[in-house]
Structures are given as C-alpha cells and as structure tokens.
LOZA-626327 format. One record per residue (C-alpha): residue number from 1; residue in one letter; chain; x negated, y negated, z. Coordinates in steps of 0.5 Angstrom, whole numbers, plus 2048, in hexadecimal, padded with zeros to 3 digits. Example, Ala and Ser with C-alpha at 12.3 -4.5 7.8 and 13.67 -1.06 7.14 Angstrom:
<sites>
(1; 'a'; 'A'; (7E7; 809; 810))
(2; 's'; 'A'; (7E5; 802; 80E))
</sites>
This chain:
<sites>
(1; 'x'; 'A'; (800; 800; 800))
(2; 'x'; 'A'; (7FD; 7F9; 7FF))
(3; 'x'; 'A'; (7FE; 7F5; 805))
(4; 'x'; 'A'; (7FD; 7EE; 804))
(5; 'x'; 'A'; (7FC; 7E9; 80A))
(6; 'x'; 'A'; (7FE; 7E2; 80B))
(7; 'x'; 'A'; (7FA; 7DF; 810))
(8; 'x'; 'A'; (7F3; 7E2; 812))
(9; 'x'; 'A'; (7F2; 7E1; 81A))
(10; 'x'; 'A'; (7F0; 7E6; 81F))
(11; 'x'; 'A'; (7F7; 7E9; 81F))
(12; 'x'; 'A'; (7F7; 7EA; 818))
(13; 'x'; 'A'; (7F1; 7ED; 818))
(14; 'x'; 'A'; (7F2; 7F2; 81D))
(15; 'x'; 'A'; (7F9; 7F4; 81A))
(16; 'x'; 'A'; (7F4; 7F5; 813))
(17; 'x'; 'A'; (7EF; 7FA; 816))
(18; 'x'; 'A'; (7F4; 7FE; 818))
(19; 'x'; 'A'; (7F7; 7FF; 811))
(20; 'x'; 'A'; (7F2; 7FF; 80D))
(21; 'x'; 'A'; (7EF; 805; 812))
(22; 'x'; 'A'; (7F6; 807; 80E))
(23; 'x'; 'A'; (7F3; 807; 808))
(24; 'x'; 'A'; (7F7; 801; 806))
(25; 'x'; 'A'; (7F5; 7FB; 801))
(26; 'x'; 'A'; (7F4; 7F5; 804))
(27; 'x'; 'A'; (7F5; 7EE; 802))
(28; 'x'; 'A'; (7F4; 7E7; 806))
(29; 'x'; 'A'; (7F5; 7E0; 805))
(30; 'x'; 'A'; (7F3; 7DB; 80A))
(31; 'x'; 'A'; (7EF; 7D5; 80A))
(32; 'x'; 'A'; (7E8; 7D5; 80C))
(33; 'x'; 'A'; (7E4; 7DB; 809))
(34; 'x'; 'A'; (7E4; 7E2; 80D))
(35; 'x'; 'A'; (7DF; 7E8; 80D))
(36; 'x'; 'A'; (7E3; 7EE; 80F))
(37; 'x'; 'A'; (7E1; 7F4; 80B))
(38; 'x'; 'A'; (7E8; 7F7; 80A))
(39; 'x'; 'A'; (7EB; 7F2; 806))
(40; 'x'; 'A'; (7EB; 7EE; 800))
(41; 'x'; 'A'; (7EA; 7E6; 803))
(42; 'x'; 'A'; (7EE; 7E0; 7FF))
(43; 'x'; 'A'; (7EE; 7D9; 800))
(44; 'x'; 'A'; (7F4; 7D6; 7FF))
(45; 'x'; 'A'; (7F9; 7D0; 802))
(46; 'x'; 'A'; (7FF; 7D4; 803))
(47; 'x'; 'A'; (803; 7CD; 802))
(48; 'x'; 'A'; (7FF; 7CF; 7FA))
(49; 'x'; 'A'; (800; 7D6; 7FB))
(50; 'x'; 'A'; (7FE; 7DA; 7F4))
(51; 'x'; 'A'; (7FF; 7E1; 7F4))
(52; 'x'; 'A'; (7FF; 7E2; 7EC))
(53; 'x'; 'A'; (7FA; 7E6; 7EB))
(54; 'x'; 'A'; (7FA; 7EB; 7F1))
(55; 'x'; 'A'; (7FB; 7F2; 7F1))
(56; 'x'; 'A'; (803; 7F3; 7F2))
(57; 'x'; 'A'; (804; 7F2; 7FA))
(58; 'x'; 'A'; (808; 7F7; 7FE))
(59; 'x'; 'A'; (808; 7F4; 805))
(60; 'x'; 'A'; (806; 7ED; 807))
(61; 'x'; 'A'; (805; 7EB; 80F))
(62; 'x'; 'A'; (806; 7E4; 810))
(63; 'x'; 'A'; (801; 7E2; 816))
(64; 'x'; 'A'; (800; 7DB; 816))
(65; 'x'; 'A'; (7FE; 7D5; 81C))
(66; 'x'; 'A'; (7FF; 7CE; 81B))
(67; 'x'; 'A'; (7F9; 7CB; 81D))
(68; 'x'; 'A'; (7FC; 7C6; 823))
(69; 'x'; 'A'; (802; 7C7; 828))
(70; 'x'; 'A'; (806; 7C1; 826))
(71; 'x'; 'A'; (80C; 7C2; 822))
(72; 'x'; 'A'; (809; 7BE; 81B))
(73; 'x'; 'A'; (805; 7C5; 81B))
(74; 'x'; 'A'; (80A; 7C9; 81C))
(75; 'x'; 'A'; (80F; 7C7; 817))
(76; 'x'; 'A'; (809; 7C7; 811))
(77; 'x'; 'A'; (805; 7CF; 814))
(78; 'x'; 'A'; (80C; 7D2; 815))
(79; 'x'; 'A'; (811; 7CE; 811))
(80; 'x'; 'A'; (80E; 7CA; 80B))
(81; 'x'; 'A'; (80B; 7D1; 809))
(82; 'x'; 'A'; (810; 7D6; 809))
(83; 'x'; 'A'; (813; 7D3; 801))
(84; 'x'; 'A'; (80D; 7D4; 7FE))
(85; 'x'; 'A'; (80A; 7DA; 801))
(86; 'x'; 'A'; (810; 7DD; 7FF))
(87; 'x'; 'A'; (810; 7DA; 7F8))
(88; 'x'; 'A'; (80A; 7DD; 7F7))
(89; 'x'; 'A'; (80C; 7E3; 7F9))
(90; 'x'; 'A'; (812; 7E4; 7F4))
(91; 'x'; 'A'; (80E; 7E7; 7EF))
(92; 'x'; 'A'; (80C; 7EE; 7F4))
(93; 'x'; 'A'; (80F; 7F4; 7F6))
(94; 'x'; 'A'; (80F; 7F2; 7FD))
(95; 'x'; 'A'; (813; 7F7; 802))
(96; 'x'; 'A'; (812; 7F5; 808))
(97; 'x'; 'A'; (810; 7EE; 80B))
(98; 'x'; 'A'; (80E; 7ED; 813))
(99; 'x'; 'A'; (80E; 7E5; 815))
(100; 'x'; 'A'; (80B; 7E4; 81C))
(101; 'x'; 'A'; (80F; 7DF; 820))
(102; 'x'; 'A'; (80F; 7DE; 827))
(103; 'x'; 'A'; (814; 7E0; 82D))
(104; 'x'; 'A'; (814; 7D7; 82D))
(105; 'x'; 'A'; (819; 7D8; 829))
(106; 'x'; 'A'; (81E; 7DB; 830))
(107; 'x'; 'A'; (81F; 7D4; 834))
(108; 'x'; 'A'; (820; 7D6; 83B))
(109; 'x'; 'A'; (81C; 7D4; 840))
(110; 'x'; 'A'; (81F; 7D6; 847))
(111; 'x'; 'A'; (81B; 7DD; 847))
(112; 'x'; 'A'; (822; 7E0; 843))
(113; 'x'; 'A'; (821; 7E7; 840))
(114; 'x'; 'A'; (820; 7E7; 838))
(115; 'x'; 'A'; (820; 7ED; 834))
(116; 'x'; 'A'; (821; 7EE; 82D))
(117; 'x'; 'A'; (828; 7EE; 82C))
(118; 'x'; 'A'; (829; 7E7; 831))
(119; 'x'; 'A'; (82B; 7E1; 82D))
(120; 'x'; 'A'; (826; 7DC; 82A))
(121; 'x'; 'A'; (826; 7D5; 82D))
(122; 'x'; 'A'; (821; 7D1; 82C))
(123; 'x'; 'A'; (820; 7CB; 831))
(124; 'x'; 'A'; (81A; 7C7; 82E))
(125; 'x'; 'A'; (818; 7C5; 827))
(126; 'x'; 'A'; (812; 7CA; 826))
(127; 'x'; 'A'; (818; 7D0; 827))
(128; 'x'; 'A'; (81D; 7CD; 823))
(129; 'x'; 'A'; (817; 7CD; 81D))
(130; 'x'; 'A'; (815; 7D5; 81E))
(131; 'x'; 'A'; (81C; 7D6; 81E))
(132; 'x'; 'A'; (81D; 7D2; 817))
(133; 'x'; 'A'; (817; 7D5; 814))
(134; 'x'; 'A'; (81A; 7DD; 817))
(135; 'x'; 'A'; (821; 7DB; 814))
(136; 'x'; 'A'; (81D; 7D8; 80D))
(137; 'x'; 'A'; (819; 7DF; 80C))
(138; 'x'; 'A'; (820; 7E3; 80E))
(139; 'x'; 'A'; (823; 7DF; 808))
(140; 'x'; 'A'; (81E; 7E1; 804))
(141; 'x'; 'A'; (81D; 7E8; 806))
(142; 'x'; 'A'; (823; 7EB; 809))
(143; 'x'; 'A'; (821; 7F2; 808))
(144; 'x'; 'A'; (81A; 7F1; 809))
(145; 'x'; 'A'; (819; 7EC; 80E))
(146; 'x'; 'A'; (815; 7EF; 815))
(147; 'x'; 'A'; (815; 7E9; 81A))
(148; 'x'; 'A'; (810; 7EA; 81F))
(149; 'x'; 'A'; (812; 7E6; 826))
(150; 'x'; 'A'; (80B; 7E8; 82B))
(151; 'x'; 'A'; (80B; 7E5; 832))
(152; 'x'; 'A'; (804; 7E2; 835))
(153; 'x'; 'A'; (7FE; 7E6; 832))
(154; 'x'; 'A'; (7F8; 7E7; 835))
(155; 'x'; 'A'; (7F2; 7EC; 833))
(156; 'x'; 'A'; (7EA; 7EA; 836))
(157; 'x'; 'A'; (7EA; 7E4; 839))
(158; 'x'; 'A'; (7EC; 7E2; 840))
(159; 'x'; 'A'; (7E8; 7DC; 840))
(160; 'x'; 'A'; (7ED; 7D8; 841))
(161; 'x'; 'A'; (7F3; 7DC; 847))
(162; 'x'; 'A'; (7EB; 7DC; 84A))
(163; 'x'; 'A'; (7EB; 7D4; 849))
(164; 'x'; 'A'; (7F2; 7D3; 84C))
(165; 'x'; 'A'; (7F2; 7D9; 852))
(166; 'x'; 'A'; (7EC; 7D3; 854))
(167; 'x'; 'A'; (7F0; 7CD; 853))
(168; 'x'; 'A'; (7F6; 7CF; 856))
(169; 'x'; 'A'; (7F8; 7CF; 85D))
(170; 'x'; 'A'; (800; 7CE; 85C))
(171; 'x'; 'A'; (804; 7D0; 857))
(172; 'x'; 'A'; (80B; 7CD; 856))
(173; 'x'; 'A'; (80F; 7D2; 854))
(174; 'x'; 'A'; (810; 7D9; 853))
(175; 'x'; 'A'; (80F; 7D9; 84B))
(176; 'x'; 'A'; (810; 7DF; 848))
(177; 'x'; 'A'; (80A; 7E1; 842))
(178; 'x'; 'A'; (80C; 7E6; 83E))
(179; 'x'; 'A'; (805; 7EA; 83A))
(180; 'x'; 'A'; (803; 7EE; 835))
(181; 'x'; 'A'; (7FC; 7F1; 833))
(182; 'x'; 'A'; (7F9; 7EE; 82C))
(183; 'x'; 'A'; (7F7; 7F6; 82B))
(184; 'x'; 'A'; (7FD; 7F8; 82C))
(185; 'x'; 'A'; (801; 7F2; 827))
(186; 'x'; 'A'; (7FC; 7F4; 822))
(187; 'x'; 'A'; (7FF; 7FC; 822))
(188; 'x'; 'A'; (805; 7FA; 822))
(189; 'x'; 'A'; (804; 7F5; 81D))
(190; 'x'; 'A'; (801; 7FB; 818))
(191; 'x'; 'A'; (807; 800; 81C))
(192; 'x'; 'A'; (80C; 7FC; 817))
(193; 'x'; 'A'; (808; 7FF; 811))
(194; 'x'; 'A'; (80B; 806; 812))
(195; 'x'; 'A'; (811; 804; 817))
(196; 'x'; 'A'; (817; 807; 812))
(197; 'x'; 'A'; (81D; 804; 814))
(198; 'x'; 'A'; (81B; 7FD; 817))
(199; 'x'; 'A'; (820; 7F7; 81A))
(200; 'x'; 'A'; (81F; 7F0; 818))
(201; 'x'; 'A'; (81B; 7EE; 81E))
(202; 'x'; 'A'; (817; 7F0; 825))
(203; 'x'; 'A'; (815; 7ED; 82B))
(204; 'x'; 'A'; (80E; 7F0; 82C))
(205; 'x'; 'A'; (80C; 7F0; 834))
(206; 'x'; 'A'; (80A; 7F5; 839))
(207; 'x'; 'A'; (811; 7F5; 83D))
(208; 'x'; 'A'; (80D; 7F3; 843))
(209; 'x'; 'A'; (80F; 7EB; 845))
(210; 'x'; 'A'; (80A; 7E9; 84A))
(211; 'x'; 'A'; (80B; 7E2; 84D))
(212; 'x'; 'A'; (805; 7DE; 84C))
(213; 'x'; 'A'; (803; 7DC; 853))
(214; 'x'; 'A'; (802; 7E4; 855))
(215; 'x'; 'A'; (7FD; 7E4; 84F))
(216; 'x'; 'A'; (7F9; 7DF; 852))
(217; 'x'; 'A'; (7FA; 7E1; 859))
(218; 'x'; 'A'; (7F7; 7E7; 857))
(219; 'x'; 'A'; (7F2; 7E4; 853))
(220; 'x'; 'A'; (7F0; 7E1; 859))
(221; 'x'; 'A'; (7EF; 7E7; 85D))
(222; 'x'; 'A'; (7EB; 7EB; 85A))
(223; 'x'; 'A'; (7E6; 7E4; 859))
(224; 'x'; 'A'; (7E7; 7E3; 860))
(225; 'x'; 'A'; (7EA; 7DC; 85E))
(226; 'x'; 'A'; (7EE; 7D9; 863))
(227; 'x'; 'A'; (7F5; 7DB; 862))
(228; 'x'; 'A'; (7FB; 7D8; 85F))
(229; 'x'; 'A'; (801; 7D5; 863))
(230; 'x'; 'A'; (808; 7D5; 85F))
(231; 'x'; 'A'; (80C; 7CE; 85F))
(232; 'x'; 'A'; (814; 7D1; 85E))
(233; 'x'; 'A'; (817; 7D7; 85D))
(234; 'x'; 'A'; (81A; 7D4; 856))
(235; 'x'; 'A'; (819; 7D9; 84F))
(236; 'x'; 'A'; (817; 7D5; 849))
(237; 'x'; 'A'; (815; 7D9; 843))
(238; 'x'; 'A'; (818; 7DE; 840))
(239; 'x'; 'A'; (818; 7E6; 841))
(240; 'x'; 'A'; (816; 7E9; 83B))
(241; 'x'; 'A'; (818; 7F1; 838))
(242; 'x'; 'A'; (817; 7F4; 831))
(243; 'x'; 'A'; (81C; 7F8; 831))
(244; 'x'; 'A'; (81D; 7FB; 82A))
(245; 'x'; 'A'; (815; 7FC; 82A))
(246; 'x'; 'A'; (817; 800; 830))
(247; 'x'; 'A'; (81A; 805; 82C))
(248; 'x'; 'A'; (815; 806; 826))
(249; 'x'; 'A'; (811; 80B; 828))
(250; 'x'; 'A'; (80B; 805; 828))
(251; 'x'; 'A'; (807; 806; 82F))
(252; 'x'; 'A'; (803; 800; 833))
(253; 'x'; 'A'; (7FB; 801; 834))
(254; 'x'; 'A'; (7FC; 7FB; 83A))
(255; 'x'; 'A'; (802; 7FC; 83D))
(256; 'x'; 'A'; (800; 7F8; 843))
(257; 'x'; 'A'; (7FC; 7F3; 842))
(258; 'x'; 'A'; (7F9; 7F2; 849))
(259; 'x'; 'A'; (7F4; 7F9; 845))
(260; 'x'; 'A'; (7F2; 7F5; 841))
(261; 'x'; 'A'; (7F0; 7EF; 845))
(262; 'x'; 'A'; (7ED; 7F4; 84A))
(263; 'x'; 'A'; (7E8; 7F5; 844))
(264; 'x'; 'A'; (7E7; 7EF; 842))
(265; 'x'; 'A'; (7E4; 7EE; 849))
(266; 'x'; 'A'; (7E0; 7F3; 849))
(267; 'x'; 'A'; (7DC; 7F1; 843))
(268; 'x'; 'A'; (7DB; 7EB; 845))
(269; 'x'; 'A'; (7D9; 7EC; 84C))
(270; 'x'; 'A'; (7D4; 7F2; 848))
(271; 'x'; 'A'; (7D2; 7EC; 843))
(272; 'x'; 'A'; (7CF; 7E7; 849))
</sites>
C-alpha cells in the first residue's frame, strides 16, 4: 500500500516506521528536509500541495501542528489546508484518511466525564476551528475519513512536570489531566491500517485520568522535594475515556503513566 503523510513531525515518523516494517511504501510532504531511510521525502507548502506526479496514494495520514497557539495559527494549519489538500488528492484512490485532531474540540471543563459518544461542544476559538477542520474532512471524505482525538501526549522528556514539581507549592484545584504515551499513539495511528471496520473517530487516552497536582506530588516524593498543598477541592479539566479504542483488540504498551516517568527518572539519575 502506498501511504502518504501530510506532516512529518515526530508523531509521524513513528506511525512511518511501524508500516514501513510492514513492507509499505511511504511518501512525506513537509516543509524542511528529513533523512529517515524508510521514505520518500517531499517539500511541499500543503497551502500548493501537487501530487500529480505520485505513485497512486491509498492511505493519507494528515498530521499537521500550526507553528504557534493562538487562533491565527490554528485557522491556516487545520482549517485553510483542508481544501487544497483534498484538492490534490482527488486524482487518487484514497481508501482511507486519518486527521489528527485534539480532544480540545470537547468543551467541559469542570472534571465531567467524556468519552466517544459525549456530545462535542467547543467553548473556545481554537476548539471550535478543530471542529470545523473535522467537519470539512468529514464532508470530503464521509467514507473514509478516521478522525483521531488523543489526549496529553508524552514520551521521553520529564523536564518539565520536573521543573514544576519544584515550583510548585499550592495547586488550585483538582485539575484532572488525561494521558497518552507518543508510542502507544503512533501503533494505534498504524493499527488503522489494517483495522476492518472503523468508526469516524477515536479518542486516544490511556483511560486513567489523573488530577494534576498527584502528579506533581509524586514527582516531589520521589525528588524528595517539599510537598505540595491543594487549595480546594473544586474538579477542573475533563475526565477522558477512549471508548471505541476499548473495543478494538488494540493493547497500551504504557498503561500508566507513572511506569513510564519512574523510568525516566531512573535515566536521569544514572546520566549524573
């Protein structure tokens, strides 16, 4: 199968080596060189996107990441490329197309549960353009069409819960954060390959939401920082469950993330 990618950041790459261990082609289009071995490299401004002169595409996965946060940023990386992109791609027998998206696009904030099947209310500018940029793929490509919703994604860095857990000494709320190993998102990202029937969307989380501040707390403990102490009881944040993904025969690598950081830690503390 010949498997392009629009967007070639590390996400990408990952989901790239697991299919072309698969024996697939693949194809990137970014917009600085890359050097990976297992795929054909473009330069392209997907705003110009040509495809004419590609082998015929059967799977496109659409990573992209607007440079900034602000909403300028959001409406010309997610929505502004979605026509010419599909533009492009018209020419090709695409079977399937997966759009990473955020779970942003879910609007409470008041540590309510959300799952696959909770109604989609965006409360800010930035969710409401991932909605719009969904809705436009989904018009496109009813049939095809995968949209991928993951929560906080983390891999090998802890630099920064580090830089907090020192910092930090109240913590306002019980803000409940809602994770999902890079690895593990990169499989499922390549799962979709091969996945027979497929619904329109998936939230990608490790169903274990953890409010923020035990994070940190724990983080101190084991750095032998002072601990932290929590200024109400109120729930911020939402509680995040990927319920459709729990019923593909897809399995975590990094169920719990407090594995993973113990690991971390353990490098670190060996590289001193």
């Amino acid at each position: 199968m010949h498997i392009l990618f629009i967007g070639y950041g590390k996400t990408s790459r990952r989901v790239a080596k697991h299919l072309f261990e698969q024996d697939h082609h693949i194809s990137t289009i970014s917009r600085s060189p890359k050097t990976d071995c297992y795929a054909t490299h473009y330069i392209q401004d997907v705003q110009q996107l040509d495809l004419t002169s590609f082998p015929p595409i059967d799977m496109v996965y659409v990573i992209l990441a607007p440079a900034e946060s602000g909403v300028a940023a959001y409406q010309q990386t997610y929505v502004e490329t979605v026509q010419p992109i599909a533009e492009a791609l018209k020419q090709h027998p695409i079977q399937r197309i997966v759009i990473v998206s955020s779970t942003r696009v879910y609007g409470e904030s008041e540590g309510q549960r959300i799952d696959d099947e909770s109604v989609i209310q965006p409360v800010d500018e930035q969710g409401h353009l991932l909605r719009k940029m969904e809705l436009l793929w989904q018009d496109y490509y009813p049939q095809q069409s995968i949209i991928v919703r993951p929560t906080g994604i983390y891999g090998t860095s802890i630099a920064r819960l580090k830089r907090l857990a020192e910092q930090t000494q109240t913590y306002p709320a019980i803000h409940f954060s809602n994770r999902i190993h890079m690895d593990d998102l990169a499989r499922f990202l390549a799962f979709l390959v091969d996945i027979q029937a497929f619904e329109s969307s998936y939230i990608v989380t490790n169903n274990i939401p953890i409010p923020m501040h035990e994070i940190l707390l724990w983080f101190q403990q084991k750095l032998g920082l002072p601990l932290l102490k929590l200024s109400s009881e109120h729930h911020t944040g939402k509680q995040i469950f990927a319920t459709r993904l729990a019923k593909t025969n897809f399995k975590l690598n990094h169920p719990i993330c407090f594995n993973d950081y113990a690991e971390l830690l353990h490098v670190h503390s060996n590289e001193k």
